[in-house]
C-alpha positions in Angstrom: -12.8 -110.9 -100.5 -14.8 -107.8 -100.7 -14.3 -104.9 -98.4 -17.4 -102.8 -97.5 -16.7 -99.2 -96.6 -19.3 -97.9 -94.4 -19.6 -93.8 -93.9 -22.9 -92.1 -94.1 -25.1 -95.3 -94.1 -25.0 -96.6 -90.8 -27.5 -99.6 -91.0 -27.1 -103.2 -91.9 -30.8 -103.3 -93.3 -31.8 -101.5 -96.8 -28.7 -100.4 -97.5 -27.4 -100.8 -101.2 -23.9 -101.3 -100.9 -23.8 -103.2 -98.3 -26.5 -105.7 -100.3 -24.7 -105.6 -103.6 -21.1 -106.9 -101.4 -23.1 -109.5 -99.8 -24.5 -110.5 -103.2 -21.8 -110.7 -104.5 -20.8 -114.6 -103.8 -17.6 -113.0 -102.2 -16.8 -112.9 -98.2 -17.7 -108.9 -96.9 -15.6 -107.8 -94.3 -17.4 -104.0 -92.9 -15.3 -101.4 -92.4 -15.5 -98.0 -90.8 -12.5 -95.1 -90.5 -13.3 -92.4 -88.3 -11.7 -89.6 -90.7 -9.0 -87.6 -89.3 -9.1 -84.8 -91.8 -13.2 -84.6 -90.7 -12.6 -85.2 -86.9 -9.6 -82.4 -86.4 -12.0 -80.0 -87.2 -14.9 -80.1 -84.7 -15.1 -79.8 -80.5 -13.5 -83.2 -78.4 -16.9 -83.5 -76.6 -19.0 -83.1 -80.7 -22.3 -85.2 -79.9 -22.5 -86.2 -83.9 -19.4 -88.5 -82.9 -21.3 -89.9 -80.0 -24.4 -90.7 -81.9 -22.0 -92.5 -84.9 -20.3 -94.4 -82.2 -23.1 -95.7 -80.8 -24.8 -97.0 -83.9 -21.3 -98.7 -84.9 -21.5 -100.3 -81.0 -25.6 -101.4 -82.1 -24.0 -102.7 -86.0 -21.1 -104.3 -84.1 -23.6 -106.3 -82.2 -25.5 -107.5 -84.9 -22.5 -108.6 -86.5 -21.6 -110.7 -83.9 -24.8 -112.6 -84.0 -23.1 -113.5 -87.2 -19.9 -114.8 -86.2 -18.2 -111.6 -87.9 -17.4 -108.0 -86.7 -16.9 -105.0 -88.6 -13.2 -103.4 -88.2 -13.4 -99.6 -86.5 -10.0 -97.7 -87.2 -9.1 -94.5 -87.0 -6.9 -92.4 -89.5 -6.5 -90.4 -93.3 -9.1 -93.2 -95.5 -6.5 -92.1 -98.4 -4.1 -94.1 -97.2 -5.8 -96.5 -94.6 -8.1 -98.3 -96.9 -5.5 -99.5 -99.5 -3.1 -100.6 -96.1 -6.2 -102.5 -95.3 -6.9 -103.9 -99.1 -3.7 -105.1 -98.8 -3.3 -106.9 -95.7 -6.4 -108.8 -96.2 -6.2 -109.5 -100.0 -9.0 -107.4 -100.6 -10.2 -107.4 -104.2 -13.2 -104.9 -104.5 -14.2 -102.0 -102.2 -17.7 -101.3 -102.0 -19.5 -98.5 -100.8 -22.1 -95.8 -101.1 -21.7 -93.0 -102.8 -21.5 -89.4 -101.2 -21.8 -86.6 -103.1 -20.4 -83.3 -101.0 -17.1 -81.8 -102.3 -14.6 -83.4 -100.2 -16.0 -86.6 -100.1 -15.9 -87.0 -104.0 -12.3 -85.7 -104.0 -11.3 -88.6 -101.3 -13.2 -91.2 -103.4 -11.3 -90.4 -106.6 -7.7 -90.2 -104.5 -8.9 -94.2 -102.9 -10.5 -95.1 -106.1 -7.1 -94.1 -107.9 -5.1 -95.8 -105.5 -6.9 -99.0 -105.6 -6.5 -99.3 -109.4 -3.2 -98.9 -108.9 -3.3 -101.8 -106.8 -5.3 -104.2 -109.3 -8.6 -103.4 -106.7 -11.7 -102.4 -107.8 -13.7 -100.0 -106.0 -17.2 -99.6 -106.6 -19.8 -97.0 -105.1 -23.8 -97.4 -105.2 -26.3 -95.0 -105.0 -27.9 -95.3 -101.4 -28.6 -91.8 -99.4 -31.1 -90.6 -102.6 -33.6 -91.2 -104.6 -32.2 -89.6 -107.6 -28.5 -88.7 -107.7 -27.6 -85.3 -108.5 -26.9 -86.0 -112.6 -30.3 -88.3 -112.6 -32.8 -84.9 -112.2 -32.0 -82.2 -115.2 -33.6 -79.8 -117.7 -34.4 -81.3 -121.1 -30.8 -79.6 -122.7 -29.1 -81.3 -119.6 -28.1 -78.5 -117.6 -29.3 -78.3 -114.0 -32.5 -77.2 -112.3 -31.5 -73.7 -110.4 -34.9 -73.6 -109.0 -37.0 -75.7 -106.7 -40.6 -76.1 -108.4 -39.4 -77.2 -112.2 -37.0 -79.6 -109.8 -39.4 -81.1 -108.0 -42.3 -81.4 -110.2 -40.0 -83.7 -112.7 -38.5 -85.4 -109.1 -42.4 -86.3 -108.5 -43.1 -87.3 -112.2 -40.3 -89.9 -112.0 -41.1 -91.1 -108.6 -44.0 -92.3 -110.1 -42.4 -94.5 -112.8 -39.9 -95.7 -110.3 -40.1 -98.5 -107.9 -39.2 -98.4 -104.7 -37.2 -101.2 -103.3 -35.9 -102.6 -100.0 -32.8 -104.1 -100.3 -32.7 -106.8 -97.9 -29.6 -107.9 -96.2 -30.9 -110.5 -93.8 -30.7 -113.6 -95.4 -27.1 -112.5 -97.0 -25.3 -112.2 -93.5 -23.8 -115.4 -93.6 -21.3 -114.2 -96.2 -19.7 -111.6 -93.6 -15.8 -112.4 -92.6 -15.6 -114.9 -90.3 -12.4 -114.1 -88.8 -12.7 -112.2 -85.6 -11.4 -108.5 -85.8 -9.7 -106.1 -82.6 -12.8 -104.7 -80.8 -14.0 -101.2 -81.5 -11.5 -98.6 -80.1 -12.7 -96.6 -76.9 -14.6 -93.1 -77.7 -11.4 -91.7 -75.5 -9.4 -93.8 -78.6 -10.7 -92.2 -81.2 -9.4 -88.5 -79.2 -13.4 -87.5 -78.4 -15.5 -87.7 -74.8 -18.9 -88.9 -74.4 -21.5 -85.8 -75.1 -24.1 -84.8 -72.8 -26.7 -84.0 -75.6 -28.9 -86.7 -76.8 -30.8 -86.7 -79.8 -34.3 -87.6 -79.5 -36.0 -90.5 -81.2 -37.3 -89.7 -84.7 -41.4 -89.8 -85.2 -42.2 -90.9 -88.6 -46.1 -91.6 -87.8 -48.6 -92.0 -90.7 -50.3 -89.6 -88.6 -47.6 -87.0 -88.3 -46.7 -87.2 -92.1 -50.6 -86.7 -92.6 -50.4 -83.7 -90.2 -47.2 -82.4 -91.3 -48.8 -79.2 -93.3 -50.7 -78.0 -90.7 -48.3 -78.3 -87.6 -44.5 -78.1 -88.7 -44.8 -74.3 -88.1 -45.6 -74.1 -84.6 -42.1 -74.7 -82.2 -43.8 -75.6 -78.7 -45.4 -78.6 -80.3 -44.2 -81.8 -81.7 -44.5 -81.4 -85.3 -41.6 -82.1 -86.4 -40.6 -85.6 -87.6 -36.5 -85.3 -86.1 -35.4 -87.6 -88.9 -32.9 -85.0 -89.7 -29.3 -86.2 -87.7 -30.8 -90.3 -89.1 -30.7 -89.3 -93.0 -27.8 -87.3 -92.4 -26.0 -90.4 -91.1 -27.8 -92.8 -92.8 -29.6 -94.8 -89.9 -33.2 -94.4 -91.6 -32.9 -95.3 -95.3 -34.4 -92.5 -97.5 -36.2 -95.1 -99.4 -38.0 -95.7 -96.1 -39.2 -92.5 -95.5 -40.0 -91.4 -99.1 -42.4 -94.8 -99.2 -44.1 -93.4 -96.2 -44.2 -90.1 -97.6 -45.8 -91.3 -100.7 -49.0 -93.1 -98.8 -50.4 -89.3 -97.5 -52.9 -87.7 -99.6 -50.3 -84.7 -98.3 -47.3 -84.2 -99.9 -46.4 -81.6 -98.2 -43.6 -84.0 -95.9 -42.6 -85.3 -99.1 -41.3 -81.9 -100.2 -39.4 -81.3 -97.4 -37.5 -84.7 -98.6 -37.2 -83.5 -102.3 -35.6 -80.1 -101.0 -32.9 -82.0 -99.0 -31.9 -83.7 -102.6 -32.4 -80.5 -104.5 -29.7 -78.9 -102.2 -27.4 -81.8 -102.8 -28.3 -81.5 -106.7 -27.1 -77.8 -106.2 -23.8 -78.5 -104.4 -23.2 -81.1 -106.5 -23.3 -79.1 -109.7 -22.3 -75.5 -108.2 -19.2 -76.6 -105.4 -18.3 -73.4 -105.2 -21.5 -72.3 -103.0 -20.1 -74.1 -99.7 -17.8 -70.2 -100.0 -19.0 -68.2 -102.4 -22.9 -67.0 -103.2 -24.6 -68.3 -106.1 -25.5 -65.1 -107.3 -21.6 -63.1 -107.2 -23.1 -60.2 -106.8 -24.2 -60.9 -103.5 -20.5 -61.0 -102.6 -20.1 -57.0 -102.8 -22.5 -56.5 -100.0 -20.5 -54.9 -97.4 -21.2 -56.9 -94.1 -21.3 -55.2 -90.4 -19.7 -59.0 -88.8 -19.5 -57.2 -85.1 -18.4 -59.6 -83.5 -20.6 -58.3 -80.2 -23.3 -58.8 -82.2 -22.2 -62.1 -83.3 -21.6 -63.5 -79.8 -24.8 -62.2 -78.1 -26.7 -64.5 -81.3 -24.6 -67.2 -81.0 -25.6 -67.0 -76.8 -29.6 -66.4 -77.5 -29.1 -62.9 -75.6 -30.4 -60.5 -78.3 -33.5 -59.0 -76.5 -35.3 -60.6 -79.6 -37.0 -64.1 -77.7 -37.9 -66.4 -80.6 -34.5 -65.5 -82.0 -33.2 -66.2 -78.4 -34.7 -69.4 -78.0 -34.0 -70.8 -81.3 -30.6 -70.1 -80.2 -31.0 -71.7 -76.7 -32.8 -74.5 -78.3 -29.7 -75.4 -80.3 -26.9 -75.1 -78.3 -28.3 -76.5 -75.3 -29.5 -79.8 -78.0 -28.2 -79.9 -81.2 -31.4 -78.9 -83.0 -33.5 -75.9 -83.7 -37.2 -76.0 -85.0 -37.0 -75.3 -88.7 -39.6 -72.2 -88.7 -37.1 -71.0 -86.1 -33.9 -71.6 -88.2 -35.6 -69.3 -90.7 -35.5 -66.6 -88.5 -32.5 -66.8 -86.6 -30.7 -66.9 -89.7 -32.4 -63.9 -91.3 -32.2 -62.0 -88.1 -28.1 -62.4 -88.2 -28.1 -62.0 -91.8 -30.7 -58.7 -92.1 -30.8 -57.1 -88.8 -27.2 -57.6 -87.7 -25.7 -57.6 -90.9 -23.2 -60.1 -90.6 -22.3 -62.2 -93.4 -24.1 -65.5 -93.8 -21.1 -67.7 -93.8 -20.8 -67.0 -90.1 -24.0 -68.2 -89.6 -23.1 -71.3 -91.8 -20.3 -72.3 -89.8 -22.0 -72.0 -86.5 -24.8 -74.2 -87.7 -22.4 -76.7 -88.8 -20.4 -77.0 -85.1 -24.0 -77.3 -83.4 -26.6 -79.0 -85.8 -26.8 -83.0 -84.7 -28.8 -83.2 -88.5 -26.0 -80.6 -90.4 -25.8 -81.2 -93.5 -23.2 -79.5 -96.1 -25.9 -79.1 -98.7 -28.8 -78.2 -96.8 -27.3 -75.7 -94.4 -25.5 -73.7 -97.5 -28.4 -73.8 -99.3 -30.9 -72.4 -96.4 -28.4 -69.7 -95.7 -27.8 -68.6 -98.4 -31.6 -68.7 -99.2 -32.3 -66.6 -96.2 -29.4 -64.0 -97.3 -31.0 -63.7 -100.5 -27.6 -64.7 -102.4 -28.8 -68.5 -103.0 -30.5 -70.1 -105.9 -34.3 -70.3 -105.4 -33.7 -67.6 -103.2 -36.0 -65.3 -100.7 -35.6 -62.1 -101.8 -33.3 -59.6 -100.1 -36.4 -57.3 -99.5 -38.2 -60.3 -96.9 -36.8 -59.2 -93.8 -38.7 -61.2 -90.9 -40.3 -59.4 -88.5 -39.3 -61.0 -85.2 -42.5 -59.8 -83.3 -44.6 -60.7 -86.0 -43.3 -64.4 -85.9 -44.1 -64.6 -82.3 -47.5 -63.5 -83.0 -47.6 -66.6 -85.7 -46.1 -69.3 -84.0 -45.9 -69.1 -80.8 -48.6 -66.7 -79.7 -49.1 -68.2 -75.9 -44.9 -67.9 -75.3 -44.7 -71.3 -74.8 -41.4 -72.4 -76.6 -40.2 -68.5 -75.9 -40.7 -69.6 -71.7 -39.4 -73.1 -72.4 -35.9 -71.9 -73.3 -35.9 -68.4 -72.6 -36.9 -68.3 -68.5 -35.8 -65.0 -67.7 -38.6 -63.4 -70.8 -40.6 -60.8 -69.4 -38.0 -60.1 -66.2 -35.9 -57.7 -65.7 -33.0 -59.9 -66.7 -33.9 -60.3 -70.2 -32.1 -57.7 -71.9 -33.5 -55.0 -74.1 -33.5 -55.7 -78.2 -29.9 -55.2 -79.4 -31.7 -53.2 -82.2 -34.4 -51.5 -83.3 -36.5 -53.7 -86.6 -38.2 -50.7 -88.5 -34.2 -49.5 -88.4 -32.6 -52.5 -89.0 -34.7 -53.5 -91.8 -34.0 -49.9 -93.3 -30.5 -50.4 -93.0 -30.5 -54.0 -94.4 -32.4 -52.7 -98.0 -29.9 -49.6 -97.8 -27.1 -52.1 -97.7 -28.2 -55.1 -100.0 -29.3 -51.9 -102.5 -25.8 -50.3 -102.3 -23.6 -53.8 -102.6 -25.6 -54.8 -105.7 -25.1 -52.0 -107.8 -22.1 -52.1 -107.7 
């Protein structure tokens, strides 16, 4: 019997793994391990464990139509899916591969544990199009910047074909033999979340508009496929299929830059810490933690900084042109070191993902690969003036703008941008 280890691929359809187990003339029996080394890091009420228990609830029932269920346990996968291997005789593990740093450590420690055991354990490609060693320069070494990347990404997109791997006429090859029900949310040590996610819009339409209206926050130009490729409930085959039908490529990018950030981690681990230019590392950093706290709050007198701010802890999300500024506006006007900003993304984004949110803060410090340079410091009323000129995602999360409650700019720009090129000037020369 095969195991099937589902993490960040939670679908039953298109999904490579999961296909190549049922393929395999072997019985699959799904499993998923909530991972305790993951989970004792983020808050009881975290709505990205909400969203992953309810798709394992909406698997669970398709399974059932099957006369199988898919076995939801809790605990360290180092030692839990060899216990499980050996109480019911597995043979292979299959899964998907996952390419951030901790996840390829685990997979070595099960994969070594397995062989010990006489069981196989085999990972597929599933959450990319190409995996992080499949896009290179010509002597082998990786791309460090995005264009030469995702011109040769393009190139072999179009001597690749796209499949679907079906699962739905394999199904009949799932365990049989009826498993303990799904443990409670209260179980697993978390409570049920009051944000929602909202429902991903992947139109022709939209992917056709994308270039012309994923700037502007108060409208809906945004796709919100983000928190579905992060956990794999849209397969990226899927989307980059659509992507490929516009005459616009300019959503298609936007799926080339997620990979391009995994490409980077993948290659340069050390980023998730460290910059990727060290001498970004000398910069001497302000971190008042006043400062700090009123960003983190949306109270910085500055209102599309504010209401990006809102907008994300009140749902999980911030508009990308917004992300852009809030993070340069902690990195540049506040000074405060962009790893601060990185971890507080990473508690509140439903869509966080390792490679992408180190990569875009790192990008907006100036210390990443591909990077903005240190001398682009946003103006905050300028952006306004851009992209939201009538006010109307300012008023939508910032109600108190224009009151005398709204409190005055916790700095002056024309200063703070002088004292962010004095800074980044003095940390790089030395």
């Amino acid at each position: 019997m095969i195991l099937f280890w589902f993490r960040r691929d939670l679908r039953i359809g298109d999904n490579v793994g999961l296909y190549n187990a049922l393929n395999s003339g072997k019985k699959v029996l799904p499993v998923f391990v909530f991972d305790k080394n993951i989970l004792k890091k983020i808050p009881k009420s975290d709505a990205r464990i909400d969203f992953i228990y309810k798709n394992l609830q909406k698997m669970q029932l398709e399974f059932y139509k099957y006369g199988s269920s898919m076995l939801v346990a809790k605990g360290n996968p180092i030692v839990l899916i060899p216990k499980l291997c050996e109480k019911y005789k597995i043979e292979s593990v299959y899964t998907n591969e996952d390419y951030e740093p901790y996840a390829r450590k685990r997979d070595l420690e099960v994969s070594e544990k397995l062989s010990d055991n006489g069981v196989k354990f085999k990972s597929f490609k599933d959450q990319v199009i190409f995996a992080p060693n499949e896009v290179l320069k010509k002597d082998g070494t990786p791309y460090k910047v995005y264009t030469p990347f995702s011109k040769l990404w393009i190139s072999k997109l179009e001597s690749e074909d796209i499949k679907e791997y079906s699962t739905i006429n394999l199904l009949n090859n799932l365990h049989k033999i009826p498993l303990p029900n799904i443990p409670t949310l209260e179980e697993i040590g978390f409570i049920k979340s009051e944000i929602k996610p909202i429902e991903p819009t992947y139109s022709s339409d939209l992917i056709d508009k994308y270039d012309s209206v994923r700037n502007y926050p108060s409208i809906n130009g945004t796709s919100r496929i983000g928190v579905h490729l992060r956990f794999g409930t849209i397969s990226i085959r899927k989307m980059v299929s659509k992507a490929k039908k516009s005459v616009i490529n300019t959503f298609l990018k936007e799926l080339i830059w997620r990979e391009f950030f995994m490409h980077i981690l993948w290659h340069f681990p050390k980023t998730i810490h460290s910059s990727f230019k060290p001498q970004y590392d000398k910069i001497e950093w302000i971190n008042d933690e006043n400062d700090y706290k009123r960003w983190c709050d949306g109270m910085t007198g500055f209102p599309l900084v504010d209401a990006g701010m809102r907008e994300l802890n009140k749902t999980g999300f911030m508009h990308n042109r917004v992300r852009m500024l809030t993070g340069s506006f902690l990195c540049k006007h506040l000074l405060i070191d962009w790893r601060w900003g990185e971890a507080y993304f990473a508690e509140k984004l439903l869509d966080y993902e390792q490679s992408s949110n180190v990569g875009n803060w790192q990008w907006v410090a100036g210390c990443g690969v591909d990077a903005a340079p240190y001398f682009r410091v946003f103006n905050p009323t300028e952006q306004v003036k851009k992209f939201d000129k009538k006010h109307e995602y300012i008023r939508k999360w910032v109600p108190e703008y224009e009151s005398p409650e709204y409190p005055e700019p916790i700095i002056d720009h024309k200063f703070a941008r002088s004292r962010c090129l004095d800074t980044y000037k003095a940390g790089l020369k030395t």
